[in-house]
TORPA-4810 file (N, C-alpha, C, O; in nm, 3 decimals):
<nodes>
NODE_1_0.670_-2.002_-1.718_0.747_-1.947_-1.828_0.890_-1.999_-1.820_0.950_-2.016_-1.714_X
NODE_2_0.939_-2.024_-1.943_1.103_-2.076_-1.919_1.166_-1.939_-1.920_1.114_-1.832_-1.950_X
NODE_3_1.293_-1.965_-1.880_1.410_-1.897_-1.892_1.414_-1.802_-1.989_1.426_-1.685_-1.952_X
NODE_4_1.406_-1.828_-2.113_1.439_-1.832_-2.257_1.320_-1.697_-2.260_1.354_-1.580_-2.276_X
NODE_5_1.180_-1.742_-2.243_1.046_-1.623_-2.283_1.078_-1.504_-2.189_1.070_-1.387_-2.223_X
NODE_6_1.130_-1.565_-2.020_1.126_-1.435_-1.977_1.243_-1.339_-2.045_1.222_-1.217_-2.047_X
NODE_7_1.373_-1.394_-2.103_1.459_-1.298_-2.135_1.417_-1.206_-2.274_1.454_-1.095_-2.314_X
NODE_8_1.328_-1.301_-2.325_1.261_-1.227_-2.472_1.181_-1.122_-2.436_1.177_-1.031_-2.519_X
NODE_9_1.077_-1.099_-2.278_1.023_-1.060_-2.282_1.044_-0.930_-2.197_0.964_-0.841_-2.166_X
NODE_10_1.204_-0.952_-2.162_1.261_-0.874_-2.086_1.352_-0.783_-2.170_1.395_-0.672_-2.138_X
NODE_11_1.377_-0.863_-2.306_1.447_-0.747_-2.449_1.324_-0.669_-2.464_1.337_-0.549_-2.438_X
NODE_12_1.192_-0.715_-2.506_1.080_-0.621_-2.566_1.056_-0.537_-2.475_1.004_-0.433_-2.516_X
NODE_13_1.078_-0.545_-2.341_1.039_-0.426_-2.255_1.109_-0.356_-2.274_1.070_-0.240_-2.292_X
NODE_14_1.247_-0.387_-2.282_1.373_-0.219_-2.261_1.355_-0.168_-2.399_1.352_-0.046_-2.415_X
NODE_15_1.337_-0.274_-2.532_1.336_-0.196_-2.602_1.217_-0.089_-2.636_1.244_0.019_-2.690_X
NODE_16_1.109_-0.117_-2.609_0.982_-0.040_-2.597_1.006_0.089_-2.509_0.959_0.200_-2.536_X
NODE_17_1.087_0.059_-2.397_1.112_0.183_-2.355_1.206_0.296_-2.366_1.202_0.416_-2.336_X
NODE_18_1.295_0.212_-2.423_1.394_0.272_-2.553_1.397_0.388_-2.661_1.472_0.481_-2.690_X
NODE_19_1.249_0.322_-2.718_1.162_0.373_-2.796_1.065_0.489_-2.778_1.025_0.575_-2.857_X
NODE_20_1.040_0.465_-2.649_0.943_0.590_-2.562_1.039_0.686_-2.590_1.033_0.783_-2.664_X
NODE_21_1.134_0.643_-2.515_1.258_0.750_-2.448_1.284_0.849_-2.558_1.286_0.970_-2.539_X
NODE_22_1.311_0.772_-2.711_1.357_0.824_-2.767_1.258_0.936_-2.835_1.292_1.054_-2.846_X
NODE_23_1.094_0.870_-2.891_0.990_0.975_-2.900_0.983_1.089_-2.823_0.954_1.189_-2.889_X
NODE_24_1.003_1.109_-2.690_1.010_1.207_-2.587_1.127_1.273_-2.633_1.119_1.386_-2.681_X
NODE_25_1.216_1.223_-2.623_1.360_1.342_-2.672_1.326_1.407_-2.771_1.352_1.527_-2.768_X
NODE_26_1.248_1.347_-2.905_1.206_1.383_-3.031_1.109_1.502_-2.994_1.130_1.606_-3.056_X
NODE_27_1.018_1.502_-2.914_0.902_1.558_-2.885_1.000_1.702_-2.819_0.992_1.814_-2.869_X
NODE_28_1.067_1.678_-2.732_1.146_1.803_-2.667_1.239_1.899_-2.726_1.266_2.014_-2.694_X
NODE_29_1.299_1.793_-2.854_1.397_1.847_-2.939_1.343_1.917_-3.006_1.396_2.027_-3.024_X
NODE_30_1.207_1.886_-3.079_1.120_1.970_-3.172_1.113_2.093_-3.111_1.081_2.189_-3.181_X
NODE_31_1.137_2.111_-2.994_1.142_2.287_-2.911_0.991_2.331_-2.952_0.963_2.446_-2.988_X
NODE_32_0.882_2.211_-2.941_0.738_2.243_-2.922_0.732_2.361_-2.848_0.807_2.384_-2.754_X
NODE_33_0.623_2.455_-2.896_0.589_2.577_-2.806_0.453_2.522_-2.768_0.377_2.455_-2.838_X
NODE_34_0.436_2.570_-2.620_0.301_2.572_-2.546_0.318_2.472_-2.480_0.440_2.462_-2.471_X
NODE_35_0.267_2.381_-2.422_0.237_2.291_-2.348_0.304_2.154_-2.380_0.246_2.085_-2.463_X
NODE_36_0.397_2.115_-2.335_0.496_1.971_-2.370_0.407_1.850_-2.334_0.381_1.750_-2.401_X
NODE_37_0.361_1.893_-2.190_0.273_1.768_-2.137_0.159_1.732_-2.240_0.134_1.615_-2.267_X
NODE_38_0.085_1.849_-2.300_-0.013_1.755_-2.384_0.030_1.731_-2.482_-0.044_1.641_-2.523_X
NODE_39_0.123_1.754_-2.575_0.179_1.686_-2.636_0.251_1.570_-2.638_0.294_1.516_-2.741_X
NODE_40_0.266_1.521_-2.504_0.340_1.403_-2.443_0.248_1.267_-2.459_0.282_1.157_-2.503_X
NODE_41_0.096_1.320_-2.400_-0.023_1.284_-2.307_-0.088_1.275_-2.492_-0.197_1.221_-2.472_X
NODE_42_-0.083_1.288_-2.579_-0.152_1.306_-2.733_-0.097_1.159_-2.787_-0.164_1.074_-2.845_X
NODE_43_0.033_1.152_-2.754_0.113_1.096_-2.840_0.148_0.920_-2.722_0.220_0.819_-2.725_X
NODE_44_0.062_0.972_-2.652_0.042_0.820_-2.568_0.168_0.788_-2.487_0.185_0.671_-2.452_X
NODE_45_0.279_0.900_-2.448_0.412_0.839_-2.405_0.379_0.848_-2.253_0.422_0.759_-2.179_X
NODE_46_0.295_0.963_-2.195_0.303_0.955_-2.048_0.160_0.934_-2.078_0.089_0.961_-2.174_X
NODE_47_0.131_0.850_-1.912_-0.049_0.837_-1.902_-0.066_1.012_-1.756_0.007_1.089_-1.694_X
NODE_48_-0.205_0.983_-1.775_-0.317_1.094_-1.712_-0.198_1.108_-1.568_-0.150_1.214_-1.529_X
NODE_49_-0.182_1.022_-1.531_-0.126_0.989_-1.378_-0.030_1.039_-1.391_-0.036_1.131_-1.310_X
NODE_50_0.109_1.050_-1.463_0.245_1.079_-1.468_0.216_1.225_-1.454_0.286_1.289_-1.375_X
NODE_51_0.103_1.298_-1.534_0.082_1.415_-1.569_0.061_1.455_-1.427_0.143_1.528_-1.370_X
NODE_52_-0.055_1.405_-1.361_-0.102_1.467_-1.221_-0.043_1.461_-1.149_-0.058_1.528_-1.046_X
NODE_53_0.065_1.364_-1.170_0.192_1.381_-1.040_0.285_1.454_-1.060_0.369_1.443_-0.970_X
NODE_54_0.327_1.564_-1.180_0.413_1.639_-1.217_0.357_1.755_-1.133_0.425_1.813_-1.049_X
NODE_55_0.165_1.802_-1.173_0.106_1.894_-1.112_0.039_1.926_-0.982_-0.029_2.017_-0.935_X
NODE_56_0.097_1.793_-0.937_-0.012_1.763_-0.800_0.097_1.865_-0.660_0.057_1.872_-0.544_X
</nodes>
């Protein structure tokens, strides 16, 4: 890979996670009642694993 793809591919990552970040704030701000995690875990921002390591 040149120079050039990894830095492109190093913008699409932060911004993707950017993007997470910001769905999650959205998701928390909504002051959802009941369960945040499956609403997190619905909406594809955390996987199965993030979850079981919150509860483990």
């Amino acid at each position: 890979m040149t120079e050039q793809t990894n830095k492109r591919l190093l913008q699409l990552y932060v911004k993707n996670n950017i993007l997470k970040a910001k769905e999650i704030a959205d998701v928390l701000r909504d002051g959802l009642t009941g369960r945040l995690d499956l609403e997190l875990l619905k909406r594809g921002l955390v996987t199965e694993e993030d979850n079981a390591r919150v509860y483990s």
